[in-house]
Residue frames as qw, qx, qy, qz and C-alpha x, y, z in Angstrom:
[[0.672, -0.733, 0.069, 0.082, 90.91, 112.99, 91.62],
 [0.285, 0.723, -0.590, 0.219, 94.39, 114.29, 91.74],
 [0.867, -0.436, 0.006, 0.242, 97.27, 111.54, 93.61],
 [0.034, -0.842, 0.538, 0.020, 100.60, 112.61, 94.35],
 [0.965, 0.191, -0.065, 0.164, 103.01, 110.35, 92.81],
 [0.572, -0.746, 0.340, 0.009, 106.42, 109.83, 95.18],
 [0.650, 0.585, -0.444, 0.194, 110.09, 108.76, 93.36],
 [0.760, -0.602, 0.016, 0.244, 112.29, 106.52, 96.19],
 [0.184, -0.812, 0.493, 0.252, 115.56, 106.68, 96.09],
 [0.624, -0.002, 0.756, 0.199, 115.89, 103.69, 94.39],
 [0.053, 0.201, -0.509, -0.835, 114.09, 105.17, 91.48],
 [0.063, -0.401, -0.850, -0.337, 110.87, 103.42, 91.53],
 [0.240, -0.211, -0.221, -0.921, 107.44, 105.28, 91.83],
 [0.069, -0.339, -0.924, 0.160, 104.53, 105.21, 94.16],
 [0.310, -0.442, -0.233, -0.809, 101.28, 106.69, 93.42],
 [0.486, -0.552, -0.664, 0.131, 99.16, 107.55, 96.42],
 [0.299, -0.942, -0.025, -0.152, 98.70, 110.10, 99.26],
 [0.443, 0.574, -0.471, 0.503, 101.79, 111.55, 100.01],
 [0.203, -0.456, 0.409, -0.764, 100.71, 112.17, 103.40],
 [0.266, 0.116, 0.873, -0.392, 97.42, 111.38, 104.41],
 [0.215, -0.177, -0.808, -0.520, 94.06, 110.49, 103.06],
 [0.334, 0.114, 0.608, -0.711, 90.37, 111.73, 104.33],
 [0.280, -0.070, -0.821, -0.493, 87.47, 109.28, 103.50],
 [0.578, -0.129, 0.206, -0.779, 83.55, 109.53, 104.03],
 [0.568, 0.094, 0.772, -0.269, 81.08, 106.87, 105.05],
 [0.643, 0.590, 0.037, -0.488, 79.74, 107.34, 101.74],
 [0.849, 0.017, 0.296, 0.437, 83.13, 105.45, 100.06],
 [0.273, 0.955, -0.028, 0.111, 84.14, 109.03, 99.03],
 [0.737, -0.390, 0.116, 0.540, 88.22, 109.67, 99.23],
 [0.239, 0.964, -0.091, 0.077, 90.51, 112.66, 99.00],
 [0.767, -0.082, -0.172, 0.613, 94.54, 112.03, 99.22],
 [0.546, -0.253, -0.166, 0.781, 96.08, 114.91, 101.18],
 [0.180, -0.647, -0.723, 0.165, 93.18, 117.15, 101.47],
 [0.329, 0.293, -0.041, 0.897, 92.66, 120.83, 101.53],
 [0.135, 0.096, 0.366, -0.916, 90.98, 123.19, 103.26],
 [0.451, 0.296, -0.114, -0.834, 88.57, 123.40, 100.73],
 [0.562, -0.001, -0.780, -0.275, 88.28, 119.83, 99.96],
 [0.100, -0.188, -0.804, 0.555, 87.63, 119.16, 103.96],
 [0.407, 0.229, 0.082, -0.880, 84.51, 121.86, 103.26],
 [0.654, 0.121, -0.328, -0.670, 82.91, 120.16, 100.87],
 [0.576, -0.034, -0.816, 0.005, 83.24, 116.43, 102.21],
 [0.067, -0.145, -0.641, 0.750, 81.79, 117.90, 105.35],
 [0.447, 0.145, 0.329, -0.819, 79.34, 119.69, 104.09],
 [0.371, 0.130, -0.836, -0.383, 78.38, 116.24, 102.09],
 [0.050, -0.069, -0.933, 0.351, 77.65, 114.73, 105.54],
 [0.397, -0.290, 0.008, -0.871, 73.96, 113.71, 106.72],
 [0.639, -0.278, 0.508, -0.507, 71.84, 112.29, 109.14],
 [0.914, 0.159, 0.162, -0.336, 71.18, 108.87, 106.86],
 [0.921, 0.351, 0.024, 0.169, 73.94, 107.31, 104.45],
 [0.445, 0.452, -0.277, 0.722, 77.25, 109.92, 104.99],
 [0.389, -0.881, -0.208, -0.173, 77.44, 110.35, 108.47],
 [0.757, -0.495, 0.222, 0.364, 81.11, 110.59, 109.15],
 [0.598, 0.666, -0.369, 0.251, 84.83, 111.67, 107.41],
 [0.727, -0.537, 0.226, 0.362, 88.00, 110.16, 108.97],
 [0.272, 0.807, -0.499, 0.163, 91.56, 112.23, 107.97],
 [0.665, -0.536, 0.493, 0.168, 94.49, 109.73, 108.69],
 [0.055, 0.646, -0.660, -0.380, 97.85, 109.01, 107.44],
 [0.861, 0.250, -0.272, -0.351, 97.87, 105.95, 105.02],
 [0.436, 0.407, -0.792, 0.128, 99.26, 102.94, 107.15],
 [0.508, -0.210, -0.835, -0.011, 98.36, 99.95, 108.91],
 [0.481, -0.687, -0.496, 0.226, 97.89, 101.19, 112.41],
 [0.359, 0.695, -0.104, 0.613, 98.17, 104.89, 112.38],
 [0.295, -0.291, -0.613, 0.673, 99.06, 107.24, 115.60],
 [0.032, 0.266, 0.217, -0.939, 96.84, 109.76, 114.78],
 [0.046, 0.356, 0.633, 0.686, 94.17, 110.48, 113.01],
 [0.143, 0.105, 0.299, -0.938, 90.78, 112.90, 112.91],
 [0.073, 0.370, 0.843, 0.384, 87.21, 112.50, 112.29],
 [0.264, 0.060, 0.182, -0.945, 83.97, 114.56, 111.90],
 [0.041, -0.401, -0.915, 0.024, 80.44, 113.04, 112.48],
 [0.247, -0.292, -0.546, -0.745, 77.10, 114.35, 112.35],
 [0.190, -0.026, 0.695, -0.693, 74.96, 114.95, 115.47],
 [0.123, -0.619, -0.735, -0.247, 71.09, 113.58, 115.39],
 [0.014, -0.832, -0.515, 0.205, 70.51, 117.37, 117.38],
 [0.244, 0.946, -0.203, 0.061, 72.43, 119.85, 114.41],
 [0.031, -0.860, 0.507, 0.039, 76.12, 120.34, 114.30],
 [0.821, 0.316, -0.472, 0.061, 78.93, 117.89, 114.31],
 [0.778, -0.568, 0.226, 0.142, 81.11, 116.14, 116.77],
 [0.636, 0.568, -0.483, 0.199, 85.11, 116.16, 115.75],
 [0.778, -0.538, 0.318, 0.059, 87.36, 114.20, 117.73],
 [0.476, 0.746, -0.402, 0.235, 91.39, 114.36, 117.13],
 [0.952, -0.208, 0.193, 0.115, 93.34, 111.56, 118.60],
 [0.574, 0.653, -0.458, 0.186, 97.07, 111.87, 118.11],
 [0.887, -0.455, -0.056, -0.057, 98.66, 109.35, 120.32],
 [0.752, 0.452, 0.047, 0.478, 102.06, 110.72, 119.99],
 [0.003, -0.515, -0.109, -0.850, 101.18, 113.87, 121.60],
 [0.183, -0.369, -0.853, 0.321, 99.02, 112.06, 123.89],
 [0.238, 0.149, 0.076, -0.957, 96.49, 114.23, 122.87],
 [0.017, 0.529, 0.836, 0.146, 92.15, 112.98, 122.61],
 [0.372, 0.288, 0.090, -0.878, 89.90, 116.13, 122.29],
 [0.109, 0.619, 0.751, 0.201, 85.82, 115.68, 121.53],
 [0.135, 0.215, 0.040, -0.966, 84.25, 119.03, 120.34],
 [0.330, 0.676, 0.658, -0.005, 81.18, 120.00, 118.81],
 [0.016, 0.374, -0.189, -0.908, 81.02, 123.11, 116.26],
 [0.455, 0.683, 0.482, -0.306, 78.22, 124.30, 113.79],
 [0.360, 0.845, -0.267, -0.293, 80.50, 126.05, 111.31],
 [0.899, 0.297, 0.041, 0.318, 81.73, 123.64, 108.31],
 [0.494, 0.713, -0.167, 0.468, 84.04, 126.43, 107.50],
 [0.430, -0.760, 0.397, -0.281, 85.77, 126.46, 111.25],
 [0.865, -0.230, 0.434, -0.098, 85.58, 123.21, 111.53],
 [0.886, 0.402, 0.127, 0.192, 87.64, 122.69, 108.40],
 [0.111, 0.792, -0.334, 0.498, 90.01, 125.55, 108.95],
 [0.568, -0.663, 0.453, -0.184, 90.89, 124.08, 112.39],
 [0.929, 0.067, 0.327, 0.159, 91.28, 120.47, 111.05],
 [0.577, 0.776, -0.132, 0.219, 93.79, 122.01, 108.42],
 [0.043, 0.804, -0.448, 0.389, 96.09, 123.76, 111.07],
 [0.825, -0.324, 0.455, -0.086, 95.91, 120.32, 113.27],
 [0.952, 0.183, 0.246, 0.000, 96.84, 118.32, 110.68],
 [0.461, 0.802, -0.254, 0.283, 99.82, 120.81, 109.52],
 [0.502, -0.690, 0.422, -0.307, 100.86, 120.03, 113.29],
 [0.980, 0.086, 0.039, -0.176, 100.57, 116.28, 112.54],
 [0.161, -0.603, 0.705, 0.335, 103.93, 113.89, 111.97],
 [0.887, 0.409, -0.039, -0.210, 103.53, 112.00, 108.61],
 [0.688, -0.306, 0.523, 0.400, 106.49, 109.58, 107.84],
 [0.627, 0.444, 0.513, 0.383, 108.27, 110.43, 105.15],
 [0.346, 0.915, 0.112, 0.172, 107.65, 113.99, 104.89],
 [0.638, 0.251, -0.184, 0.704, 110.54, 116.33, 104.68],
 [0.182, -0.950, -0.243, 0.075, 110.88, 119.19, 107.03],
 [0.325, 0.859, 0.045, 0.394, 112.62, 122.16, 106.67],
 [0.650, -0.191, -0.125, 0.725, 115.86, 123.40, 108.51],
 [0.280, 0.935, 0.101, 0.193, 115.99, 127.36, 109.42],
 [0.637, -0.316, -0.148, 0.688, 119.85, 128.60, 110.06],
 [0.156, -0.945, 0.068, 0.279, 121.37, 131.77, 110.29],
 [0.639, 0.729, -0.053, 0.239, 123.33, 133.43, 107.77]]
């Protein structure tokens, strides 16, 4: 498992998700996730021991965070909770590969402390 390792200003180092961090029922964990890493810890899930992944940012009481669950009749339930936004949405969807592709572009939406964001001006 890759971590992304963060220099303060001060000079000291912290290894860890830079962002955020999506972990299965199983004790599985990815730090700041891809598309393709959201695929395969989805399609991990099942009806008995891994029925769940939660995406959220790595601190005590986040504001946001996402999760996908396993139905007992096929498909999955995701529910995205960003309390910032005042936003709660429950879905259901059958395609890992949607369902992971959406969760991406949410989570690019997301506000993560820390990160930098970008400035566009005119020349």
């Amino acid at each position: 498992m890759l971590t992304a390792t963060q220099v303060t200003g001060e000079g000291d180092a912290t290894v860890g998700a830079q962002y955020y961090g999506a972990d299965s029922e199983n004790g599985d964990r990815i730090d700041d996730p891809s598309e393709d890493a959201l695929f395969m810890m989805i399609s991990d899930l099942n009806n008995s021991d891994n029925t769940f992944v939660v995406v959220q940012p790595d601190e005590d009481d986040p504001v946001w965070f996402a999760s996908v669950a396993v139905l007992d009749e096929g498909g999955y339930e995701i529910v995205r909770r960003d309390t910032t936004r005042n936003e709660h949405e429950v879905t259901t969807a059958t395609s890992i590969n949607d369902i992971a592709r959406d969760l991406t572009i949410w989570l690019a939406a997301c506000d993560f402390p820390g990160r930098l964001t970008t400035q566009v001006s005119e020349f």
